[in-house]
N, C-alpha and C positions, 0 to 999 in steps of 0.2 A: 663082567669083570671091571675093577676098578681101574683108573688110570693114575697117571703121579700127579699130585697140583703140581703145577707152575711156580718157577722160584719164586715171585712175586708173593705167591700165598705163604710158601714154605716162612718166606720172609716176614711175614706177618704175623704167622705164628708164633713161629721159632728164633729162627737165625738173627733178627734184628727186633725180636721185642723185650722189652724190657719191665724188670719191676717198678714200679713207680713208686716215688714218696709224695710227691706233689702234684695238686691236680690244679687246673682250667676251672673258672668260675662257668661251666657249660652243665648244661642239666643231665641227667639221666633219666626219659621220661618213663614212665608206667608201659606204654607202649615197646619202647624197648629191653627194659628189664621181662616183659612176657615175651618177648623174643629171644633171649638170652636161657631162658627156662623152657622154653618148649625147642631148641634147638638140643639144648644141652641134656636132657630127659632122652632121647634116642639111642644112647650113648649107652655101651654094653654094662652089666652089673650081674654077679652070678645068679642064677635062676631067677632072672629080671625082680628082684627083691627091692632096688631103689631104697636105701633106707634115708638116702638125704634128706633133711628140711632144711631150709632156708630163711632168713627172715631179712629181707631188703629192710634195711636201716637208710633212710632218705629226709625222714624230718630232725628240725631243732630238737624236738622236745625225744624222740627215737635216741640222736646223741648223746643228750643228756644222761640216759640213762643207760649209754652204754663207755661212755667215755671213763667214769673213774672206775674201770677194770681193765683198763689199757698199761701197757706199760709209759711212760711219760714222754719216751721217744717216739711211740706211738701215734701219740694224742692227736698231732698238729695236722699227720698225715691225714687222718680220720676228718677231723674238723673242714680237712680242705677239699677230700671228696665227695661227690655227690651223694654216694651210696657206699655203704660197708655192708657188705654180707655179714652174716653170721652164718657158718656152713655147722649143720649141727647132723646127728640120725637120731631116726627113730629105734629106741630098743627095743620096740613091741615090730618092728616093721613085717616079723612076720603076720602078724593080723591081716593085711596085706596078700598075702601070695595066693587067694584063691581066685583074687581079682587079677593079679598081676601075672599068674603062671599060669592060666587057666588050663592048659592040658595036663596038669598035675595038679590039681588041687591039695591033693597030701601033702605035696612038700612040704609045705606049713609045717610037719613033723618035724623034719627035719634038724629044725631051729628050737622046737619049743622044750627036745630032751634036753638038753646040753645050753646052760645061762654062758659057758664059756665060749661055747661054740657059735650063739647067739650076736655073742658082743663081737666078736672077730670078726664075725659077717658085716656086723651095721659097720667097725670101723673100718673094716678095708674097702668096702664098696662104697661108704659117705667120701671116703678120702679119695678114692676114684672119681666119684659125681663131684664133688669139689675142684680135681685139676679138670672135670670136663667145664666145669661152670668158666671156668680161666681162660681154654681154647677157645669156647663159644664165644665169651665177651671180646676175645682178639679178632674175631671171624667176621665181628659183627660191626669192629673198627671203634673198640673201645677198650681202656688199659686195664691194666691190672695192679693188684698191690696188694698182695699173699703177707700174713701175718702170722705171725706165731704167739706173741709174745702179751699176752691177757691171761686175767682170772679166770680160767673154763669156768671152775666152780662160784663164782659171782654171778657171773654174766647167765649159766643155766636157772642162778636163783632166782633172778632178774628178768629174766625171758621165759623160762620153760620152768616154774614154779611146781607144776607136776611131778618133776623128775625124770620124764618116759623119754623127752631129747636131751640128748649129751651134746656141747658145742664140741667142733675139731678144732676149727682154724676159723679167720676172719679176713675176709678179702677187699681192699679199697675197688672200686671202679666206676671209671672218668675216664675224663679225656686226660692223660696223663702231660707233666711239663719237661720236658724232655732238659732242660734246664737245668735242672735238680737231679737226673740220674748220674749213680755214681759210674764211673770208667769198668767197662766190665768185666768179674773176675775170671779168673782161667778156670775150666772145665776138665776133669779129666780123660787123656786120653784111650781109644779103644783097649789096648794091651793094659792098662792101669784100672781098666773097670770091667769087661768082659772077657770072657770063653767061649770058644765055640769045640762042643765036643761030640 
């Protein structure tokens, strides 16, 4: 049986973290971004299909070629963290499932009838493994900085020239400047966003 974390953690995660716009001149090393991936990979996904890919953005010349498909509000936050994900999936990810689901290898079918049913799978479960990537990176006592606002289609032509990854979203992560967070907005409450029936 599991137990509850401790406010402390809860806090860490949740209750007192925040989106970052600006980071600490501190590194994010190779070490811990493979910590951050093998943390975040245990993390449930339907018929463990995992269709994430990732691509740790950490060098100049990395930025460069991903900075002019930012939006220009964007830009500065990028420039000033260590690392930018690009959180993308695989749309082939069933190729995958005989290694991944091993006590059903068929599932594989599953995906391969239906290109629409295919795609809903790689988005909802990359956009899952993307907010697990966010948990892990807090867990691990480093910020976050969730993005929306780029050229998916630039940035795929740019990076994944193939076509087979689609990007989702794009996530700063540092050590965040607490300096620079804006006052935080209101949340809606239980009766304004849930049912229990």
């Amino acid at each position: 049986m599991s137990s509850p974390l401790d406010q402390a953690s809860l806090n860490q995660l949740f209750v007192e973290a925040r989106s970052h716009n600006d980071f600490h001149d501190k590194a994010v090393t190779p070490e811990q971004i493979t910590a951050l991936y093998d943390l975040m990979k245990m993390a449930p996904t339907s018929a463990n299909c995992s269709p994430a890919r990732f691509v740790f953005v950490t060098s100049d010349a990395g930025k460069q070629r991903l900075l002019p498909f930012l939006m220009p509000s964007n830009q500065p936050k990028t420039q000033a963290a260590p690392v930018c994900v690009i959180i993308a999936h695989d749309s082939k990810f069933y190729d995958l499932i005989p290694q991944l689901f091993p006590h059903d290898p068929g599932a594989r079918e599953w995906f391969t009838g239906s290109e629409e049913f295919a795609a809903q799978t790689a988005m909802r479960n990359g956009s899952l493994q993307g907010a697990y990537l966010m948990l892990a990176a807090r867990a691990l006592g480093l910020d976050v900085g969730p993005m929306s606002g780029f050229d998916a289609q630039g940035v795929d032509q740019e990076f994944f020239p193939d076509g087979r990854f689609k990007s989702n979203f794009l996530c700063n992560i540092g050590h965040g400047n607490m300096e620079a967070v804006f006052a935080r907005s209101p949340r809606l409450a239980f009766d304004e966003a849930c049912q229990i029936v």
